[in-house]
FIDRENKE-996377 format. One record per residue: x, z, y of N, C-alpha, C in turn; residue number from 1. Coordinates in Angstrom, 3 decimals, padded with zeros to 6 digits. Example, Ala and Ser with C-alpha at 12.3 -4.5 7.8 and 13.67 -1.06 7.14 Angstrom:
// FIDRENKE-996377
NODE        n.u        n.w        n.v       ca.u       ca.w       ca.v        c.u        c.w        c.v   pos
NODE    013.190    007.800   -005.690    012.300    007.800   -004.500    013.200    007.800   -003.300     1
NODE    012.850    007.080   -002.250    013.670    007.140   -001.060    012.900    007.870    000.030     2
// end
This chain:
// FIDRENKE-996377
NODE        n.u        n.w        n.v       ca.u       ca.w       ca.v        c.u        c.w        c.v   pos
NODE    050.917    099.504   -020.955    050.953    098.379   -021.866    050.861    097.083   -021.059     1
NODE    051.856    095.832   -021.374    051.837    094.792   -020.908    050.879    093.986   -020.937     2
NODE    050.093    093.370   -020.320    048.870    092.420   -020.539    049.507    091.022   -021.141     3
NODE    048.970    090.396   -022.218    048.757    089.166   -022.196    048.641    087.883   -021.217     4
NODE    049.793    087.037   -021.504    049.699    086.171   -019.941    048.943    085.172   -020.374     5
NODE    047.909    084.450   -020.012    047.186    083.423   -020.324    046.947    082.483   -018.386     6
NODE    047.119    081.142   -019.330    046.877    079.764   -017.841    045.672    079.270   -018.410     7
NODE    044.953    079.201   -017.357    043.729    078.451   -017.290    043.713    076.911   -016.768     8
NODE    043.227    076.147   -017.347    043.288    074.751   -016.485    041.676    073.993   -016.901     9
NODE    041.102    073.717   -015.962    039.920    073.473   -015.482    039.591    072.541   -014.067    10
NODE    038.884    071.357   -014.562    038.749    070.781   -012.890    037.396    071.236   -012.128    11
NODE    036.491    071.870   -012.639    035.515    072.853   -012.008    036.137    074.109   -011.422    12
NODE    036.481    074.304   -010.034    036.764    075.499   -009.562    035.717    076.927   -010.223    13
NODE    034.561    076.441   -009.981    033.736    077.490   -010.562    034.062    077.872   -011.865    14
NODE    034.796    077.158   -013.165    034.604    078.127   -013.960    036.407    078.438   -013.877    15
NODE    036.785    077.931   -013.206    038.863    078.620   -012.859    038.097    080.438   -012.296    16
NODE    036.888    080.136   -011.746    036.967    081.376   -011.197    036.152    082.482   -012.339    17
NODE    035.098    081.793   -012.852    034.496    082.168   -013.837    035.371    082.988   -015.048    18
NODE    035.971    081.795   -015.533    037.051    082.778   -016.953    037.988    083.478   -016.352    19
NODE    038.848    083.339   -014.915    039.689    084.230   -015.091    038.397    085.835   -014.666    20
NODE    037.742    085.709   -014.627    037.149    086.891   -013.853    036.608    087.515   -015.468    21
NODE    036.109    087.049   -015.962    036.086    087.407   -017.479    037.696    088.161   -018.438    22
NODE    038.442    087.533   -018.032    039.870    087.830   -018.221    040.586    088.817   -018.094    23
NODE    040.120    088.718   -016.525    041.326    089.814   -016.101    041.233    091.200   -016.289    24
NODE    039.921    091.801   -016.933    040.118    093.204   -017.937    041.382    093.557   -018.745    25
NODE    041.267    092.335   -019.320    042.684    092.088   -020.504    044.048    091.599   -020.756    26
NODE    043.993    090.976   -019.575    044.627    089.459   -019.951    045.223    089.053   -018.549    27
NODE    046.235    088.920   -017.943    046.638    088.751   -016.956    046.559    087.080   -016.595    28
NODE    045.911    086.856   -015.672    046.236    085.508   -015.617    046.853    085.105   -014.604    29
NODE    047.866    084.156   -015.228    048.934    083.424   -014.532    048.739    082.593   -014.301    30
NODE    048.292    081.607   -013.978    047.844    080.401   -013.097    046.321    079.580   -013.570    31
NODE    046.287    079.343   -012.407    044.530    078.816   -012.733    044.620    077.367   -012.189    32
NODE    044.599    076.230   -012.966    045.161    075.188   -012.279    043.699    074.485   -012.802    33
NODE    044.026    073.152   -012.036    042.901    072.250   -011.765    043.003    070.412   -012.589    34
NODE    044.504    070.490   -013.134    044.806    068.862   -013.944    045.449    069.683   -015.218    35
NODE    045.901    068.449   -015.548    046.175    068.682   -017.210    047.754    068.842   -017.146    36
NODE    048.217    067.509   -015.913    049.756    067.782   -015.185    049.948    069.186   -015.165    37
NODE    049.226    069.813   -014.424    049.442    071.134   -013.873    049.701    072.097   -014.775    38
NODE    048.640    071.734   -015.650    049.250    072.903   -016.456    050.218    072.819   -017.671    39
NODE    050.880    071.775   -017.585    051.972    071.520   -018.281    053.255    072.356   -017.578    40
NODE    053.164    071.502   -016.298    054.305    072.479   -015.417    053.912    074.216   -015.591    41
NODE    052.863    074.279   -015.005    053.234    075.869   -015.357    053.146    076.558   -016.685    42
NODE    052.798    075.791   -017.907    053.370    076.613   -019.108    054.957    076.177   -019.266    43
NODE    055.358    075.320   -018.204    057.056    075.018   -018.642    057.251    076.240   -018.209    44
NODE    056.830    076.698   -016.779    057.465    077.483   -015.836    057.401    079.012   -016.272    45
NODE    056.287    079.288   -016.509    055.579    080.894   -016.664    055.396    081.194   -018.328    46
NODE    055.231    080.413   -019.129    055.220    080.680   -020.432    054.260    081.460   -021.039    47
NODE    053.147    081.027   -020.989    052.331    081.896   -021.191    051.895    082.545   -022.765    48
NODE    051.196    083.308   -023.286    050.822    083.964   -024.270    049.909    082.715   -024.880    49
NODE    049.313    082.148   -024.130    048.080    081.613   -024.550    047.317    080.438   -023.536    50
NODE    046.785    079.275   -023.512    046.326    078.526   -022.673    044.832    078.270   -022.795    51
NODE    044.213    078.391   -021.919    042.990    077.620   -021.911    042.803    076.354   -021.043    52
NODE    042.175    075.364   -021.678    042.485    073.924   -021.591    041.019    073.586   -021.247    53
NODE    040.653    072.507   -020.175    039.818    071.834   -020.248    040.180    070.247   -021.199    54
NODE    039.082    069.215   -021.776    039.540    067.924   -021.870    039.665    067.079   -020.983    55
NODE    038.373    067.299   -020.153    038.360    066.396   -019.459    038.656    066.324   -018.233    56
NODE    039.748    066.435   -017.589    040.289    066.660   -016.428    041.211    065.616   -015.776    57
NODE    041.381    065.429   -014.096    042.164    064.875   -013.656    043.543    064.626   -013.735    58
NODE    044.177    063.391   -013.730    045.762    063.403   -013.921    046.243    062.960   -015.294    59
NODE    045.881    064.324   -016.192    046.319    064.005   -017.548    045.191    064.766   -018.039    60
NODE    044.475    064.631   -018.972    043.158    065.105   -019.884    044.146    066.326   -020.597    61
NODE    043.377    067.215   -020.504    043.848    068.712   -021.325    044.052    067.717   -023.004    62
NODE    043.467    067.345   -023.573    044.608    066.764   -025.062    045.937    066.306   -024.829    63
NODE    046.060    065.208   -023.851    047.128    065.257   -023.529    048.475    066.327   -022.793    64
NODE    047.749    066.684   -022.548    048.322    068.223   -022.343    048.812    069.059   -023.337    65
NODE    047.934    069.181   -023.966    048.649    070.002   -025.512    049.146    069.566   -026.215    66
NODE    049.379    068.220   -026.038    050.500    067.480   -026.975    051.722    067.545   -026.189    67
NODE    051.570    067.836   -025.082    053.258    067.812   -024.517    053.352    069.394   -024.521    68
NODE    052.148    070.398   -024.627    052.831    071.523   -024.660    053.458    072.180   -025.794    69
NODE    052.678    071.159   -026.809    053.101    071.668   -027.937    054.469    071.146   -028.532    70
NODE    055.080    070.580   -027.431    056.422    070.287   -028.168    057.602    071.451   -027.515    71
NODE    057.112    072.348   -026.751    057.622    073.463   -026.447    058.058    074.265   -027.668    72
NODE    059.185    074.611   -027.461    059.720    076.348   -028.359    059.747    077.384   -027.628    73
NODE    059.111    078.181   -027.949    057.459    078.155   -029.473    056.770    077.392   -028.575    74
NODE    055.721    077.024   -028.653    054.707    076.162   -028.453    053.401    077.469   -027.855    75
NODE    052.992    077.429   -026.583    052.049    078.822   -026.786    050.560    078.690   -027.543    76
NODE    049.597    079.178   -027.659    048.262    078.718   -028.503    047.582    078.011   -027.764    77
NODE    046.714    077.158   -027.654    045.802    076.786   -027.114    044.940    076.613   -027.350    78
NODE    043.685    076.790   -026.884    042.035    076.875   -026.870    041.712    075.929   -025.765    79
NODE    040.343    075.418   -026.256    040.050    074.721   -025.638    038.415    074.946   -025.139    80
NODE    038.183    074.528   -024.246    036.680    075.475   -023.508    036.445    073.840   -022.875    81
NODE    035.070    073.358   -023.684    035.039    072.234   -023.039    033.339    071.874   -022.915    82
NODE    033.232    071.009   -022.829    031.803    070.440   -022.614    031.020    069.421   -023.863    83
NODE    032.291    069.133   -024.401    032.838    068.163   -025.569    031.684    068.582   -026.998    84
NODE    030.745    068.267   -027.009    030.308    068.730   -028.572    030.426    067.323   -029.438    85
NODE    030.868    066.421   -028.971    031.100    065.306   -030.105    032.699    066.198   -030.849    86
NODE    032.273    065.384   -032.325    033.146    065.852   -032.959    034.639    065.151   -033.075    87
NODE    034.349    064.178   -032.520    035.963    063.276   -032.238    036.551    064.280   -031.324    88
NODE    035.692    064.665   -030.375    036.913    065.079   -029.159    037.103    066.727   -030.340    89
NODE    036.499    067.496   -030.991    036.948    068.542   -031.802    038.383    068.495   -032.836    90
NODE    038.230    066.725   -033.389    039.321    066.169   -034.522    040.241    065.911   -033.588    91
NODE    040.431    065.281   -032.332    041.245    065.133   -031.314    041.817    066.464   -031.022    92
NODE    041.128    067.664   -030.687    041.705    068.362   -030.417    043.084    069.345   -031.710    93
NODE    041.870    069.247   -032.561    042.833    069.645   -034.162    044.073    068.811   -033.975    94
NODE    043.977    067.969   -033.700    045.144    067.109   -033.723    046.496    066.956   -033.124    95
NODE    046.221    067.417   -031.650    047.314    067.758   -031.001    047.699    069.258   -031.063    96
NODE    047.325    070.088   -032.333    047.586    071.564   -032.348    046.468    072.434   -031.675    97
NODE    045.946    071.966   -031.479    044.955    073.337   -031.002    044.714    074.510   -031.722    98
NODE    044.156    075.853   -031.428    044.031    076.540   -032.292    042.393    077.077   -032.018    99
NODE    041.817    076.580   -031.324    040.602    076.878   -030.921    039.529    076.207   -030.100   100
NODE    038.463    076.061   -030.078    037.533    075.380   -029.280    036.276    075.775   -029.281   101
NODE    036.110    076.138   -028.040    034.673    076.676   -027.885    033.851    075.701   -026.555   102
NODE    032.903    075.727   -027.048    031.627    075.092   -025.925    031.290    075.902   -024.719   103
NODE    031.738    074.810   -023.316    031.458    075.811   -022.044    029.565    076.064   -022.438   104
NODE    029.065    075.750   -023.096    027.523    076.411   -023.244    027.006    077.364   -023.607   105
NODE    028.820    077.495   -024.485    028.417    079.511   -025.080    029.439    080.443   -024.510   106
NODE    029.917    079.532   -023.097    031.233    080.386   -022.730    031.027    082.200   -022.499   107
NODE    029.795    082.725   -022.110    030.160    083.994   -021.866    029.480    084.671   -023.312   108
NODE    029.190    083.941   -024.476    029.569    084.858   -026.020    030.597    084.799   -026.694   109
NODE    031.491    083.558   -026.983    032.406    082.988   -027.406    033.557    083.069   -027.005   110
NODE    034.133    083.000   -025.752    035.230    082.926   -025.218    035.927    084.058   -025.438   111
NODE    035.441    085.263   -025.293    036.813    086.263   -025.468    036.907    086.740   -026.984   112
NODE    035.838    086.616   -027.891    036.023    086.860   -029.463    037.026    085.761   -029.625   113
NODE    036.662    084.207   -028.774    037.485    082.922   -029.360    039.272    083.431   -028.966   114
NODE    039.157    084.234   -027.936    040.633    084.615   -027.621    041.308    085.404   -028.319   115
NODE    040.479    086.388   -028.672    041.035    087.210   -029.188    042.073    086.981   -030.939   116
NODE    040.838    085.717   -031.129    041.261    085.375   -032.766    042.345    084.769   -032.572   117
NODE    042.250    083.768   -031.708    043.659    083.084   -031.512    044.539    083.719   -031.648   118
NODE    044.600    084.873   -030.246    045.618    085.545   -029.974    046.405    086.118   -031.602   119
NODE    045.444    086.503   -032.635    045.491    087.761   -034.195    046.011    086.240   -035.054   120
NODE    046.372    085.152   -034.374    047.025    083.923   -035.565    046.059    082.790   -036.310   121
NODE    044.688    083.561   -035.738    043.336    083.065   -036.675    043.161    081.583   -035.806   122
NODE    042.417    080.160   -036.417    042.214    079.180   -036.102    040.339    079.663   -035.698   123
NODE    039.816    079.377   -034.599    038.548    079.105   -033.890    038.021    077.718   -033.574   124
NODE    036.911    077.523   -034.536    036.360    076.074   -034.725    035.293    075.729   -034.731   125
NODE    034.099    075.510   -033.887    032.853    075.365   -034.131    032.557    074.577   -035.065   126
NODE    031.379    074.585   -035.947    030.571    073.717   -036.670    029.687    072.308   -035.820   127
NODE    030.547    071.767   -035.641    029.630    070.556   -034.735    028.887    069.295   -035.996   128
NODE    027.975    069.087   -035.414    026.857    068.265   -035.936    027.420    066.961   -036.196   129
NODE    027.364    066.388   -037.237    027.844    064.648   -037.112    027.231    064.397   -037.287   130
NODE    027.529    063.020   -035.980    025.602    062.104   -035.851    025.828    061.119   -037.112   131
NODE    024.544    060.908   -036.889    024.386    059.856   -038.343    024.018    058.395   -037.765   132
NODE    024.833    057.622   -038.336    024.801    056.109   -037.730    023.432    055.593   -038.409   133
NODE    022.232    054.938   -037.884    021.378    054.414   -038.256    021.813    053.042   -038.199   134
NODE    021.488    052.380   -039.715    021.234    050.712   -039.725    019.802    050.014   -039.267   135
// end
């Protein structure tokens, strides 16, 4: 059986090494890149099943990223694994298509249930807290 191709893009080497090592039971991974550039080019190039996205990264910020990937046919899924618990960067991400977002704080409970749903068509969305503006 063919594995699932999934790109990782992350500007922490440690967790490029982290998720794909979590991964590669299942899931073949095809490039582990380090900007948001990067991994535009290689979902042009390699086409993957599925992306995992940082936001906040060098070059081009993983949102921006999924807005140019998502103008691809088909467009592959993307998740997002971030640091991000404000809820703008969550509506930001809804926004450019995402289909998922999980907190690097719960990355080794979350991340491969969060993949898996993606992968089955399902949308993955944490419940984040909205702060309350004091007068």
């Amino acid at each position: 059986m063919t594995k699932l191709r999934v790109i990782i893009a992350d500007d922490h080497p440690s967790i490029l090494q982290r998720v794909a090592e979590m991964l590669s039971a299942d899931y073949e991974v095809v490039a582990a890149v380090g900007d948001g550039l990067a991994a535009v080019d290689a979902a042009c190039v390699l086409q993957p099943d599925l992306i995992v996205l940082d936001i906040s990264m060098p070059v081009m910020t993983g949102l921006e990223a999924a807005a140019r990937i998502a103008a691809f046919t088909p467009p592959p899924p993307i998740l997002f694994l971030t640091v991000h618990e404000d809820p703008v960067f969550l509506e930001a991400a809804r926004q450019v298509g995402a289909c998922g977002y999980v907190l690097k704080r719960a990355l080794a409970a979350d991340l491969l249930p969060a993949i898996r749903r993606v992968l089955d068509g399902q949308s993955v969305f944490p419940a984040l807290p909205r702060e309350t503006v004091r007068l």
